[in-house]
C-alpha positions as CSV (number, residue, x, y, z in Angstrom):
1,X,117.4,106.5,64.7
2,X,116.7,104.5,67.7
3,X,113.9,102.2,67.9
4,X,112.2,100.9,71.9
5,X,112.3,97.1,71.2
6,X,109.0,95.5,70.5
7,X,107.7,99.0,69.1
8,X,107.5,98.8,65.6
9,X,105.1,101.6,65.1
10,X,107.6,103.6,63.0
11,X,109.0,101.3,60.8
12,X,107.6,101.9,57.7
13,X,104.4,99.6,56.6
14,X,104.2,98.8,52.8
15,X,100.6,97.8,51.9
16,X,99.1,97.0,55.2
17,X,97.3,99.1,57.5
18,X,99.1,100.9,59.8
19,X,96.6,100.5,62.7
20,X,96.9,96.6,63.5
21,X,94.8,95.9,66.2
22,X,96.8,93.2,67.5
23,X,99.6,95.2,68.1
24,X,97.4,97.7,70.0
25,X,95.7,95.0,72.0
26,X,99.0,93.4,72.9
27,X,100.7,96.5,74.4
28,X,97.2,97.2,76.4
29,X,97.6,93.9,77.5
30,X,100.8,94.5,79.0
31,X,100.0,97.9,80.3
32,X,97.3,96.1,82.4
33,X,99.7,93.5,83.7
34,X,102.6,95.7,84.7
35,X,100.3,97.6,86.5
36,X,99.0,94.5,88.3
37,X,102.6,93.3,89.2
38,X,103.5,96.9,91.1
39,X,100.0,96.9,92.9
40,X,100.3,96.5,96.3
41,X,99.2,93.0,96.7
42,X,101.3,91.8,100.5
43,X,98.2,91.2,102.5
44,X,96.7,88.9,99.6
45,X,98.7,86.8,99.5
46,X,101.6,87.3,102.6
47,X,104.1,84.5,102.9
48,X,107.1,85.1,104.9
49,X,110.6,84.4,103.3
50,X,111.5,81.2,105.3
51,X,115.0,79.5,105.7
52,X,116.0,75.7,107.1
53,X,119.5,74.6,108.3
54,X,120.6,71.7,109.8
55,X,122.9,71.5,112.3
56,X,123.7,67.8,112.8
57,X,121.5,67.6,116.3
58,X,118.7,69.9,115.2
59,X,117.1,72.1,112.5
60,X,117.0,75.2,112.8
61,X,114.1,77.9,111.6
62,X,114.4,81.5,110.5
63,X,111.1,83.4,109.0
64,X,111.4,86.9,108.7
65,X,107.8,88.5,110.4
66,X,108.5,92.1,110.6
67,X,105.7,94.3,113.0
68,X,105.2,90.8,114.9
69,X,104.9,90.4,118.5
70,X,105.4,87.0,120.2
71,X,101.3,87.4,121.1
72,X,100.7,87.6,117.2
73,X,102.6,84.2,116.4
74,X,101.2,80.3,116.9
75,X,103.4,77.6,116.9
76,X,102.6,74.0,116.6
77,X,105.2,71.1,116.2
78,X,104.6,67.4,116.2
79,X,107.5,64.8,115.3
80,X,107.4,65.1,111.4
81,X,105.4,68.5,111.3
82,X,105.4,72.0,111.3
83,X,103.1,74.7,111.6
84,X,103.6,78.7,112.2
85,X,100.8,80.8,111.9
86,X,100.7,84.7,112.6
87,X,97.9,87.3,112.4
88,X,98.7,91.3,112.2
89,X,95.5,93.4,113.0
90,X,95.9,97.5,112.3
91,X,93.7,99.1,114.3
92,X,93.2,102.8,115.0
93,X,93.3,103.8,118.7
94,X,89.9,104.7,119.6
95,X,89.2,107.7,118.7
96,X,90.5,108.4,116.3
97,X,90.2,108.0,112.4
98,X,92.7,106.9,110.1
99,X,93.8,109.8,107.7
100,X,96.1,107.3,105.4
101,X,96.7,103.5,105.9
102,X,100.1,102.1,104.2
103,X,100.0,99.3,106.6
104,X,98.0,96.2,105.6
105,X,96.3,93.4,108.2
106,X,97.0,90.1,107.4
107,X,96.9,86.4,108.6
108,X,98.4,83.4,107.1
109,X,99.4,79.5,108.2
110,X,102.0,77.7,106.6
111,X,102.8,73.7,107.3
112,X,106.1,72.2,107.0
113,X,106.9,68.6,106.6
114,X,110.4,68.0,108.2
115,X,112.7,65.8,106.7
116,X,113.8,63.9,110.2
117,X,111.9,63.5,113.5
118,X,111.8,66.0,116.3
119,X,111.1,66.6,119.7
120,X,108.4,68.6,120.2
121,X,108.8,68.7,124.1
122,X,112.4,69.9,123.0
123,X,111.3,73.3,120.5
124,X,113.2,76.5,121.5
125,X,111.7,79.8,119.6
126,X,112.6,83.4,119.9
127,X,112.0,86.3,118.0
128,X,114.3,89.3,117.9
129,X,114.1,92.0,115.2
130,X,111.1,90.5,113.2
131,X,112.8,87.1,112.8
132,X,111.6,84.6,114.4
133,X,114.2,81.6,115.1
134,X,113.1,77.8,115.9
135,X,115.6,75.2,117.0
136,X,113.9,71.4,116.3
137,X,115.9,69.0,118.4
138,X,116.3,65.6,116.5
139,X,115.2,62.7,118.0
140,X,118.0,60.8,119.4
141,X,117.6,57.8,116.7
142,X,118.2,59.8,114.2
143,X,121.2,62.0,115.2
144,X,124.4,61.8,112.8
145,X,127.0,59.1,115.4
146,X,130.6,59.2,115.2
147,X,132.3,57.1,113.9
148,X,136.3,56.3,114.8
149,X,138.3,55.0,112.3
150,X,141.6,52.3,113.9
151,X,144.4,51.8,111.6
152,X,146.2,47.9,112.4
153,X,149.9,48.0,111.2
């Protein structure tokens, strides 16, 4: 005979009640909860998966905004600091009326403290197939130098 895990309701119970209302309450509880984690719950709480690389003379940005125009997105960068915010409105064309609405408005703002200094004046950003790609020129001061290495006989 197999047995689910964690289900002990047919193993035999010698002396005890058979209705333990622990057990009950416990499998409710995790009834409620796995039907909370498959909810749909992306405008709530909508963060976009986000990615940093350094080149050496700049970082580089990649956040994945899919159904983004360049009008929805706000960029602000200072030398240590970065901020991308983006707003997605679904509206019905006027006149007419939803019949069933999968898509989900949303807004969100999300700061980044860089690990070097920038220059703002020097940002490049572009957006091509719901990724949106920053380039963050480092300040000159901070670049990586070469260095030679002389051998003397």
């Amino acid at each position: 005979m197999l047995v689910r895990f964690n289900d002990r309701r047919s193993f035999p119970v010698f002396g005890a009640p058979r209705a333990f209302p622990v057990a009950t309450l416990r499998r409710e509880l995790d009834r409620l909860f796995g039907d909370l984690e498959r909810a749909p719950s992306f405008a709530a709480n909508f963060t976009p998966a986000v990615s940093f690389d350094d080149t050496g003379e700049a970082l580089t940005l990649r956040a994945e905004l899919p159904g983004l125009t360049e009008k929805d997105i706000d960029i602000d960068v200072t030398t240590n600091t970065l901020t991308v915010k983006a707003t997605r409105k679904t509206e019905a064309p006027e006149g007419y009326t939803p019949h069933r609405r999968e898509r989900q408005s949303f807004s969100f703002a999300q700061s980044y403290e860089l690990p070097t200094r920038v220059d703002p004046e020097k940002v490049q950003a572009s957006l091509k197939q719901g990724v949106l790609t920053l380039t963050l020129p480092k300040v000159a001061e901070v670049q990586p130098k070469k260095v030679t290495v002389t051998a003397t006989a």
